[in-house]
C-alpha positions in Angstrom: 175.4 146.8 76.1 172.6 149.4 76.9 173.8 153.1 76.5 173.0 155.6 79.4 175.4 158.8 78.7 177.4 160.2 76.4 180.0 163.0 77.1 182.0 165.2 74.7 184.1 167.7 75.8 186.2 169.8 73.0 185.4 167.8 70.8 185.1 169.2 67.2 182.1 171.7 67.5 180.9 170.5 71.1 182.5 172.8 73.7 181.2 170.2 77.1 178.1 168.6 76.2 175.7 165.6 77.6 173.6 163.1 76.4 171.4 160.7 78.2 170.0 157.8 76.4 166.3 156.5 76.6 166.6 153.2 78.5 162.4 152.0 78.3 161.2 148.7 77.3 158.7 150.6 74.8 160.0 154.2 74.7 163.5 152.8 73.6 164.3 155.8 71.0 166.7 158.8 71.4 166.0 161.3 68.7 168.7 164.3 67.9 167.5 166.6 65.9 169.7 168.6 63.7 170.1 170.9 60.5 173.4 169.5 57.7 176.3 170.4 58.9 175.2 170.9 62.9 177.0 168.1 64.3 174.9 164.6 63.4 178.1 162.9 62.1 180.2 164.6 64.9 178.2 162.6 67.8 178.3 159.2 65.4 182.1 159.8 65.3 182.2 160.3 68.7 181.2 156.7 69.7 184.0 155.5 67.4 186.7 157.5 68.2 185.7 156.4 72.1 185.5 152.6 71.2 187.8 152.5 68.1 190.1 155.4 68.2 188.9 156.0 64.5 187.0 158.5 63.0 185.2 159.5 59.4 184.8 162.7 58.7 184.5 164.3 55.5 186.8 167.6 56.1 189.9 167.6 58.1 189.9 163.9 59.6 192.9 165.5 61.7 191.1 168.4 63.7 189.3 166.9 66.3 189.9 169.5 69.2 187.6 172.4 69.7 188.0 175.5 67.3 187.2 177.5 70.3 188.8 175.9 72.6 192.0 176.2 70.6 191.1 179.6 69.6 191.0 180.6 73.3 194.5 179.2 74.3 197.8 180.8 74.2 200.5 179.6 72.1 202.2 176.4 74.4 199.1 175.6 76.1 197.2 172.2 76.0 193.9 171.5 75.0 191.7 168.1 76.1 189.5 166.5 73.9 187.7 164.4 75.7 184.4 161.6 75.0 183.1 159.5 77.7 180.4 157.4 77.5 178.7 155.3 80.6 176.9 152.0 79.7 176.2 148.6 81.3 177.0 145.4 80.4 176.6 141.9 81.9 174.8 143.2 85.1 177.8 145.9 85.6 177.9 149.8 85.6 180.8 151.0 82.9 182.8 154.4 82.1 184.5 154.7 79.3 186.7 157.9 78.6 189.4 158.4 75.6 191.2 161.9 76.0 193.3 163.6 73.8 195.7 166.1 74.3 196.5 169.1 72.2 199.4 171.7 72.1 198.9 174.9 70.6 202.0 175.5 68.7 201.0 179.3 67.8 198.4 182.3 67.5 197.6 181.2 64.4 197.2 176.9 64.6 193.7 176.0 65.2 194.9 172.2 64.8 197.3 171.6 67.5 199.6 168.9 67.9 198.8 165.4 69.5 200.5 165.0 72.6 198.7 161.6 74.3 196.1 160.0 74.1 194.6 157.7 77.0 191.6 155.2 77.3 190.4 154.8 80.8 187.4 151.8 81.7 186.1 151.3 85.0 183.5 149.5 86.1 181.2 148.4 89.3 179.7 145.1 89.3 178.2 145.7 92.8 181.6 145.3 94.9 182.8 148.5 93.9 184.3 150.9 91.4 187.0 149.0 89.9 189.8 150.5 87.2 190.6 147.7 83.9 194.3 147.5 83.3 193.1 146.2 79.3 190.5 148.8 78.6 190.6 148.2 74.6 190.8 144.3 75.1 187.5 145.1 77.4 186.0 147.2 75.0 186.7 145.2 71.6 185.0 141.9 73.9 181.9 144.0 74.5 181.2 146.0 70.7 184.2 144.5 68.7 185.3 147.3 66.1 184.0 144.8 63.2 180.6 145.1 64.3 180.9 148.6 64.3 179.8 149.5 60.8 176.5 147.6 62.1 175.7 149.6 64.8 177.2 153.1 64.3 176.4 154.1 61.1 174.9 156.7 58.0 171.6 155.9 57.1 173.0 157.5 53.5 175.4 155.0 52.9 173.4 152.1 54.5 171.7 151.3 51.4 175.0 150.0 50.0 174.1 146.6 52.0 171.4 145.9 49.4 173.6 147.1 46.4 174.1 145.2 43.5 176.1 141.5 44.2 177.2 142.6 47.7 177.5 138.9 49.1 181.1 139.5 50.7 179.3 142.4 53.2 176.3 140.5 54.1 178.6 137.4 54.4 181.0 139.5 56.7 178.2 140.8 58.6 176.4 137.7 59.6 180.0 136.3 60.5 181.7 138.8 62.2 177.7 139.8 64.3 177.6 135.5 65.2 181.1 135.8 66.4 181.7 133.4 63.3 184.7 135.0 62.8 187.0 133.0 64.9 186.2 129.9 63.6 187.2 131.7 59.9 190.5 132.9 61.9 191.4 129.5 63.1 191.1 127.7 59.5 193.4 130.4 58.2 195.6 129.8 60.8 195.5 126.0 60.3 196.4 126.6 57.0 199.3 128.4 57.7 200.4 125.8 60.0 199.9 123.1 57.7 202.2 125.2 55.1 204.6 125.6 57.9 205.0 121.4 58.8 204.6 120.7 54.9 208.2 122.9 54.7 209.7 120.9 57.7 209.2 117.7 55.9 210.5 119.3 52.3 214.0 120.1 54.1 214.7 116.4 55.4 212.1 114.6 52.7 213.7 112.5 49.7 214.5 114.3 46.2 211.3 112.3 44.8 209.0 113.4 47.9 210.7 117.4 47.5 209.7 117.6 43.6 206.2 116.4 44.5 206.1 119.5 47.2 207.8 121.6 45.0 205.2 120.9 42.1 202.2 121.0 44.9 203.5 124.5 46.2 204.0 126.0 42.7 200.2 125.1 41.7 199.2 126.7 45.3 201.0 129.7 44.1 199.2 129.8 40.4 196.0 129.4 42.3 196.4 132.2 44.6 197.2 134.8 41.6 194.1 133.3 39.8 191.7 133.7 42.6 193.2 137.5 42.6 192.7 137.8 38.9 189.4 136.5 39.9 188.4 138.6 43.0 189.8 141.8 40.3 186.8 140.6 37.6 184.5 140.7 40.8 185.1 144.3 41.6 184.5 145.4 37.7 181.2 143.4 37.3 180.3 144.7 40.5 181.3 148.1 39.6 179.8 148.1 36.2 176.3 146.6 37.1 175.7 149.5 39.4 176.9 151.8 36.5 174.7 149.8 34.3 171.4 150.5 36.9 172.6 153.8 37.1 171.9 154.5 34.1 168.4 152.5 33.9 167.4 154.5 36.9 168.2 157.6 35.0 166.3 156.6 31.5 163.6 155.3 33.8 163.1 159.1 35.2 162.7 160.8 31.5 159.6 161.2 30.0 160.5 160.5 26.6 162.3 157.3 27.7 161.2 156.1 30.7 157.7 154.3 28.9 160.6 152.4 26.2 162.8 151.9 29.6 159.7 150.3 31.1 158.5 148.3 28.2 162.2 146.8 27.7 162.4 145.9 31.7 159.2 143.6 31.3 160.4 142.6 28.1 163.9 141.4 30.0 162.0 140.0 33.0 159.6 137.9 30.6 162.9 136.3 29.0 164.8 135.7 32.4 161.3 133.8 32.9 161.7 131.8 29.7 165.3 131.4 30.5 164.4 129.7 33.8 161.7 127.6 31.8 164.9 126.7 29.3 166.8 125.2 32.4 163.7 123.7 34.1 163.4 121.5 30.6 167.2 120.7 30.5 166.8 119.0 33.9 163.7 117.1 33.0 165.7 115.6 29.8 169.2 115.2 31.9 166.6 113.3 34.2 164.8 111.3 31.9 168.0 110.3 29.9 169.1 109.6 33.6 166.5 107.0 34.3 165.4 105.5 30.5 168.5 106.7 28.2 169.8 102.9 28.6 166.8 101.6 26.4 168.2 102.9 23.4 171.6 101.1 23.8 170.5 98.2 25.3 167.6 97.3 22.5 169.3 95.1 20.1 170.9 92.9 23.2 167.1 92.7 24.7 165.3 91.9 20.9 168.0 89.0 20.5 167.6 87.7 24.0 164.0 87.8 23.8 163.8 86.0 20.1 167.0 83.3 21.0 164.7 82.7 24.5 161.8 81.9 22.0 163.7 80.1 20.0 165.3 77.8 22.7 161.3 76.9 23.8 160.0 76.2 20.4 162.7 73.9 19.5 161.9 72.0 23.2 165.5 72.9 24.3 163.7 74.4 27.4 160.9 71.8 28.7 157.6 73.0 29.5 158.1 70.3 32.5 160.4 69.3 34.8 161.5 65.9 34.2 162.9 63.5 36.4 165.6 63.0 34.0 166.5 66.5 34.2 166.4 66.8 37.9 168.8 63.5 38.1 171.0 65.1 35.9 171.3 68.0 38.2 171.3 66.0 41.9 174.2 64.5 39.9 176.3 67.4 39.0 175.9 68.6 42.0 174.8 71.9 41.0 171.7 73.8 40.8 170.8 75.6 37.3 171.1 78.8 39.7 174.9 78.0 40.1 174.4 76.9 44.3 176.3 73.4 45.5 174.0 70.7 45.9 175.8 68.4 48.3 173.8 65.3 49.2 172.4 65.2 52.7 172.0 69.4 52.4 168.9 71.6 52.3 169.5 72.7 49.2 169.4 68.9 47.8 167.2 67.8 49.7 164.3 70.2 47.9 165.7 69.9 44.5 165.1 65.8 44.9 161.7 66.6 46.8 160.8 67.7 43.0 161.3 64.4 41.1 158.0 62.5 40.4 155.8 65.8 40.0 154.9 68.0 37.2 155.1 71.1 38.1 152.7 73.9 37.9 154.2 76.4 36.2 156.8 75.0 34.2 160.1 76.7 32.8 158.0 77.1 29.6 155.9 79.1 31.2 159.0 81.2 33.3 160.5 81.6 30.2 157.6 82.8 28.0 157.3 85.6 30.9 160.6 86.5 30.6 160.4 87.2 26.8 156.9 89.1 27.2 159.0 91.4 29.7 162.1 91.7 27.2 159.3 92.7 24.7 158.0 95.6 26.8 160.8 97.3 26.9 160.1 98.0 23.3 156.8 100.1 24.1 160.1 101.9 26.9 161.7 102.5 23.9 159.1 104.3 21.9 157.6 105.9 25.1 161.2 107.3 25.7 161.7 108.7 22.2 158.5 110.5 22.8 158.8 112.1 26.2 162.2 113.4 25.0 161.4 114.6 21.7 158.1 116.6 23.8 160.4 117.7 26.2 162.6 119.6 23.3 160.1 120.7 21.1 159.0 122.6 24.2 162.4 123.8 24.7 162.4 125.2 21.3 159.2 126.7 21.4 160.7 128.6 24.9 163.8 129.8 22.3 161.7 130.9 19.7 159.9 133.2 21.9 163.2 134.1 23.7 164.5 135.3 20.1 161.5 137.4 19.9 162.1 138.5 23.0 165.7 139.9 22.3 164.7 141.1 19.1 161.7 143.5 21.1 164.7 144.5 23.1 167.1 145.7 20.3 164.0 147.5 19.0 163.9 149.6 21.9 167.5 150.1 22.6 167.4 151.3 18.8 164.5 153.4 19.7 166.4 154.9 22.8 169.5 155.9 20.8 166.9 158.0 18.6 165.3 160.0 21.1 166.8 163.1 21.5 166.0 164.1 25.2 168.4 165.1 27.4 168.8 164.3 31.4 169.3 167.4 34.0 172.7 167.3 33.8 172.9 167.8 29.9 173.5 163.8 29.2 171.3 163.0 26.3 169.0 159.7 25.9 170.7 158.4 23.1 174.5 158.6 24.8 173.2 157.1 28.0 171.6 153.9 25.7 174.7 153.6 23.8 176.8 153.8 26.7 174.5 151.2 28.5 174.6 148.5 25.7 178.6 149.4 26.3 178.9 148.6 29.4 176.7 145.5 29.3 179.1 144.1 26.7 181.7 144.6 28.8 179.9 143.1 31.5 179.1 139.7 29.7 182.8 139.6 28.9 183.8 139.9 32.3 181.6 137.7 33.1 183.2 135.0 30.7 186.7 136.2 31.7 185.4 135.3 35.7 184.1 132.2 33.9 187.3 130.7 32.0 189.5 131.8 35.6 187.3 129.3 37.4 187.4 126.3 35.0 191.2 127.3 35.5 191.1 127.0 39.1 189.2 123.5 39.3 191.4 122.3 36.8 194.5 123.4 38.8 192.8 122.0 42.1 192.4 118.7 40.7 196.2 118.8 40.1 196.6 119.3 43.7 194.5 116.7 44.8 196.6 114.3 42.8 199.6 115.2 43.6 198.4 114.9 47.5 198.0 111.1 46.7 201.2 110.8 45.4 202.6 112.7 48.2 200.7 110.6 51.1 201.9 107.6 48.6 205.4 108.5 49.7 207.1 106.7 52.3 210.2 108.0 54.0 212.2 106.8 56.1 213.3 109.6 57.8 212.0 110.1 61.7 211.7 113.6 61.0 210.0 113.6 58.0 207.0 111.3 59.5 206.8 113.2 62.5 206.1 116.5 60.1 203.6 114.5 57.7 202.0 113.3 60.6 201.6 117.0 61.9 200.5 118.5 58.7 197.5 115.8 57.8 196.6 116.4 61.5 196.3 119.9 60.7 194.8 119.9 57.2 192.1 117.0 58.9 190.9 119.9 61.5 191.4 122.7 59.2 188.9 120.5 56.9 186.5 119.7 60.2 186.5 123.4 60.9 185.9 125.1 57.7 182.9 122.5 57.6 181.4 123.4 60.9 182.0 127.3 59.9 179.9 127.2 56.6 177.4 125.0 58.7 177.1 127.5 61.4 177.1 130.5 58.6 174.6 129.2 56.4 172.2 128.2 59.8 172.2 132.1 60.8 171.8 133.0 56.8 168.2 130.7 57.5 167.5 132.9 60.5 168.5 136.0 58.9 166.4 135.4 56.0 163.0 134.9 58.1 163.9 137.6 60.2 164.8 140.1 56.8 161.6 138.9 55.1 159.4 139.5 58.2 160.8 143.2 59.1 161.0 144.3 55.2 157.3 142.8 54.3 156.2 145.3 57.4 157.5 148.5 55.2 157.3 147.6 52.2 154.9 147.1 49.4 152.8 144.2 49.9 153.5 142.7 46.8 157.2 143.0 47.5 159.4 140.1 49.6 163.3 140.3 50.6 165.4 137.6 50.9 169.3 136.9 51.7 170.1 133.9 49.0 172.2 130.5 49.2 174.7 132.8 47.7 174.3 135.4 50.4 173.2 138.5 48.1 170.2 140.8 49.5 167.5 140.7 47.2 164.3 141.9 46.5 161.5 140.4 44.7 157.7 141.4 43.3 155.1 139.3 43.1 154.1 139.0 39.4 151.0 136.9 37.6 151.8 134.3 40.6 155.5 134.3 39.8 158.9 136.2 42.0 161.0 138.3 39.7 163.7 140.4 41.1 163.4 144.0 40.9 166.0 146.5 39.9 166.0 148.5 44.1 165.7 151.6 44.4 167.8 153.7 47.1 164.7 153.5 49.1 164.1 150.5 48.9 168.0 149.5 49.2 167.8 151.8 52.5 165.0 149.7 53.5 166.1 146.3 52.7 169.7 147.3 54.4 167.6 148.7 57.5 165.9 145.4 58.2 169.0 143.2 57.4 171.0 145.3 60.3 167.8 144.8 62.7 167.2 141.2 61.4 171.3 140.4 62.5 170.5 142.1 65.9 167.7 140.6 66.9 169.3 136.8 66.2 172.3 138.1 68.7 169.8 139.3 71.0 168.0 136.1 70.7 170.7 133.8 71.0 172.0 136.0 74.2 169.1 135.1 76.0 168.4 131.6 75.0 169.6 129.3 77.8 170.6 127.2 75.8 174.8 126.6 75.7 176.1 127.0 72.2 179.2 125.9 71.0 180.6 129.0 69.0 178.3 132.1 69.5 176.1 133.4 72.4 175.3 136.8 70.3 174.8 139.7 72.2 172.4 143.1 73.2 173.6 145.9 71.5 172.3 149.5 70.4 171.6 151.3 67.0 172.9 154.5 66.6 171.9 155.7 63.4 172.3 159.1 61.1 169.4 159.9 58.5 168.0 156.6 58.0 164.9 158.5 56.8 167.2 160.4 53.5 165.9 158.7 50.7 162.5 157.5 51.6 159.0 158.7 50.5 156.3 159.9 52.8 154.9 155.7 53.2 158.4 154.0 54.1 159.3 156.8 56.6 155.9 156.1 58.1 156.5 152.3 58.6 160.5 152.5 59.0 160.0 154.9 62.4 157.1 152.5 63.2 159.7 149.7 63.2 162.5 151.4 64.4 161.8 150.5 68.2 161.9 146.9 67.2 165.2 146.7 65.4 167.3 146.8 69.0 166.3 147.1 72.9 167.8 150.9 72.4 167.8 152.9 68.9 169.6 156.5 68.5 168.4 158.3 65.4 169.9 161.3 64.2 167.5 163.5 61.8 166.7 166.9 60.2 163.6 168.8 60.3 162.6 168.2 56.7 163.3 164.2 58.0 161.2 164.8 61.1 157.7 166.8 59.9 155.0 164.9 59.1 155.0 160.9 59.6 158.0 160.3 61.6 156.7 162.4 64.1 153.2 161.3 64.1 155.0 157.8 64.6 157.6 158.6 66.5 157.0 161.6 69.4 155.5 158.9 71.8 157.9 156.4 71.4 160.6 158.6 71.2 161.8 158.6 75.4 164.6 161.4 74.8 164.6 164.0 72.6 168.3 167.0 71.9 168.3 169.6 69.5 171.6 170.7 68.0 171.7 174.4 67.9 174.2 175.3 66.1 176.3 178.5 65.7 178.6 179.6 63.2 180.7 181.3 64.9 180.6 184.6 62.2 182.5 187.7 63.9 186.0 188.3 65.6 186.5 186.3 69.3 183.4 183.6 67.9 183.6 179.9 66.6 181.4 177.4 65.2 180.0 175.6 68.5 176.9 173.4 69.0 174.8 173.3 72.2 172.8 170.0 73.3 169.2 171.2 74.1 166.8 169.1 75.7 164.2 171.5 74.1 163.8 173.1 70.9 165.1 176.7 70.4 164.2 179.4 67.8 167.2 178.4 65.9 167.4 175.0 66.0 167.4 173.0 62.8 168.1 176.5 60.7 
């Protein structure tokens, strides 16, 4: 999809206004320059309202037609509200238009009430303009509305992509961008179906088979409100870690506390270290108890073997030759000392009795002497054992010793904190922010062991279920019906299981390519010493480079903002990628699609709005950035005024006086007014 107009006629502030949208391979960037409050969000509504029929707005949602326009009208009369926009796709020319109409329902309503509204797409793929009969369906296939938060969005609230434990949105993202989605729909849907042939074979089943479902279904139901109880523990740990870094951020920013704040976070970062080191040691002795722990067990068994071995040759029970006598006595048994068959006129007999007459070599004295010097070194095992584990948890004490200092250094300064008697800008002293931090991290830990015992609940109740699917697949009845509905539902449970396989496969593969991609575009704003990454467990994280070690680092909005930024450019470039690779792929072919973005400079410094405009060209074939003129001075426009191939300025008018109404005009050059 590569954007070439945009429309907008009566809609909100924009009386009938046009964009058109830079479409160069290197000057690729539309810029539209504005003051707060001159119509930025209007225009990033405007593409959703077309697409979605959904809008944000902050102040009446509801009042989308023109003040003016309204203002203008007679009681009775209709006003249009109109957006079009004009794109291609696939190697065709598109128009998109959603209209509104309005009545005026008297001299006073500004509002109006809805009457219609209509979404019209035509296209020409060469052969002629043609007019869709599914517009939506068309324009949900191109930009699906759960991509939209991707591509149309406020660089204010971007940052929220990088917030604290935010897995489910970069999870959703890199789903919903790879078209993952419908492989996540269809196991759901499996599941439903299985549920649905499961209840066919409980009405004709036997009573035995029916209490077994019964018992199965009841379990189901348990887990489902413990994975809510679960999901509720989520949102409050989530909730109260950012209120915890709130307030961090906040201590860090005081001069009185922010040297204490600082101490504490190395102090915390040297433990998390040590803590690591604590489960590094833990796997080493779960290892070594792995591979040697049966030494300990088994030594009394091996010292008796070894002295009754010793024994049996001293006392010339075991020959230090082979005799004839003893080989007779075996060709006679018919059976070697190794348990085999010796039939005559065999292989097998035929060596043993190629044996009689010579001495042999290396006699069974000699085997069995080795045997008992081999039993014997397990004994230097044994000690050897004993001393790698008893190194391996002195270290781990020593780690807990200095992890006990550690905590104690912290409680020191948290006690220091509640001392101090500064006070914040908005009248919150130092010592009720500490106090109300070592609050809320209390409650935190006990949410987190809440979360904790609901799982072990869950696995315990899942293992009940597994059972009682044995003992339900155990079940034969002989009811026609009731086969023919268990055959159904283990068909549909087998591909349900295939699927969700192939859709974590698929999700984690992009989660690889999303991570490279992340890393590379972050590392080109950021700090040198400062990497991003998209974990196993999908969170967006940000590390510093410390005495040759990673520790995460508490993100700052800008650096949120930044981390967010290249996430959303990483995801488009792996869809643009995957578009153009010839290669056929069984679930996603990804896609070309545009940026449109409101203030993605807001909360940087001078630096990162330097190397995020030097970027922004590379985050998607076309980018749309919406900024003020505080935004725009200084290194955005060095960077950006010769990449940037379109430039509007929204010059906005009140509307103060009798017959006037707040209206913004679309300038393709800058005005006296514009950005005042």
């Amino acid at each position: 999809m590569k954007l070439r107009q945009l429309s907008l006629q009566n809609f909100r502030q924009f009386r009938d206004e046009v964009i058109e949208f830079a479409r160069g391979e290197t000057n690729n960037v539309t810029v539209i320059h504005g003051s707060n409050g001159s119509g930025k969000t209007t225009l990033l509504n405007a593409f959703t309202w077309l697409l979605y029929e959904d809008v944000d707005f902050d102040t009446r949602p509801d009042r989308l037609a023109s003040e003016g326009a309204m203002a203008g009208a007679n009681a009775g009369d209709e006003v249009t509200v109109s957006v079009t926009l004009e794109f291609t796709h696939d190697g065709a020319e598109y128009t998109a238009t959603r209209t509104a109409v309005y009545e005026k329902q008297s001299s006073t309503d500004f509002d109006g009430t809805l009457e219609d509204v209509t979404l019209a797409v035509g296209y020409d793929d060469g052969s002629g303009p043609t007019k869709l009969n599914n517009p939506g369906n068309v324009l949900s296939q191109i930009i699906p509305e759960r991509l939209s938060e991707l591509f149309f969005f406020d660089g204010e609230d971007i940052d929220e992509l990088a917030g604290i434990d935010n897995q489910d949105r970069i999870q959703e993202a890199i789903q919903n961008i790879m078209g993952l989605t419908i492989l996540e729909r269809a196991t759901r849907h499996l599941e439903t179906v299985a549920g649905r042939f499961e209840s066919q074979v409980q009405e004709s089943a036997s009573e035995e088979l029916r209490e077994l479902i019964d018992e199965k279904q009841s379990i189901k139901s348990d887990i489902e409100q413990l994975e809510r109880k679960k999901e509720d523990k989520d949102r409050a740990i989530d909730r109260i870690r950012t209120e915890i870094s709130d307030i961090k951020q906040k201590l860090s920013r005081l001069d009185e506390s922010a040297q204490l704040q600082e101490k504490r976070s190395e102090y915390r970062e040297q433990k998390e270290k040590l803590e690591a080191d604590v489960e590094e040691i833990n796997s080493q002795i779960k290892d070594t108890v792995t591979e040697h722990g049966f030494i300990p067990l088994a030594m009394p068994l091996i010292r008796d073997t070894a002295d009754e071995i010793d024994q049996l040759r001293e006392d010339g029970v075991i020959p230090s030759e082979l005799s004839d006598d003893f080989l007779d006595s075996l060709l006679e048994a018919e059976q070697c000392i190794c348990g085999r068959d010796l039939e005559p006129e065999t292989a097998p007999y035929s060596q043993v009795s190629s044996l009689r007459g010579e001495v042999a070599s290396d006699g069974v004295e000699q085997g069995a002497m080795r045997i008992v010097g081999h039993l014997r070194q397990f004994s230097d095992g044994h000690a050897a054992f004993f001393d790698e584990v008893d190194a391996l948890i002195e270290r781990r004490q020593g780690k807990h010793e200095e992890i006990d200092e550690l905590v104690e250094l912290i409680d020191e300064i948290s006690t220091e904190l509640q001392d101090l008697e500064g006070t914040t800008p908005d009248g919150e002293s130092i010592s009720d922010l500490e106090t109300e931090r070592e609050r809320k991290e209390e409650e935190k830990d006990q949410l987190i062991a809440d979360k904790g015992g609901i799982d072990e609940k869950i696995s315990t109740r899942e293992e009940e279920i597994e059972q009682l699917e044995d003992d339900i697949s155990d079940q034969r009845d002989e009811r026609e019906e009731t086969r023919l509905a268990q055959r159904r539902q283990q068909a549909a449970e087998q591909v349900q299981t295939e699927l969700t396989s192939t859709f974590e496969t698929l999700k984690d593969r992009v989660r690889s390519w999303s991570n490279q991609e992340v890393n590379q575009t972050f590392g080109a704003i950021a700090s040198k010493d400062l990497e991003a990454e998209i974990t196993d467990d999908f969170e967006l994280k940000i590390w510093q480079s410390v005495r040759n070690d990673r520790v995460e680092v508490d993100k700052s909005t800008g650096e949120r903002q930044i981390a967010s930024l290249a996430f959303v450019g990483s995801l488009v470039k792996i869809a643009r990628r995957r578009y153009e690779d010839d290669s056929n792929t069984e679930y996603f072919t990804g896609g070309i699609y545009p940026l449109v973005m409101d203030s993605p400079f807001g909360a940087l410094d001078k630096d990162h709005r330097r190397e995020v405009s030097r970027i922004l060209p590379e985050l998607a074939t076309q980018v749309m950035v919406f900024a003020t003129d505080s935004q725009w001075e200084g290194p955005v426009e060095e960077e950006m005024r010769d990449i940037a191939g379109k430039q509007y300025w929204l010059d906005f008018d009140e509307g103060d006086g009798e017959d006037r109404s707040p209206q913004t005009q679309i300038k393709a050059e800058q005005t006296a007014t514009a950005g005042n």
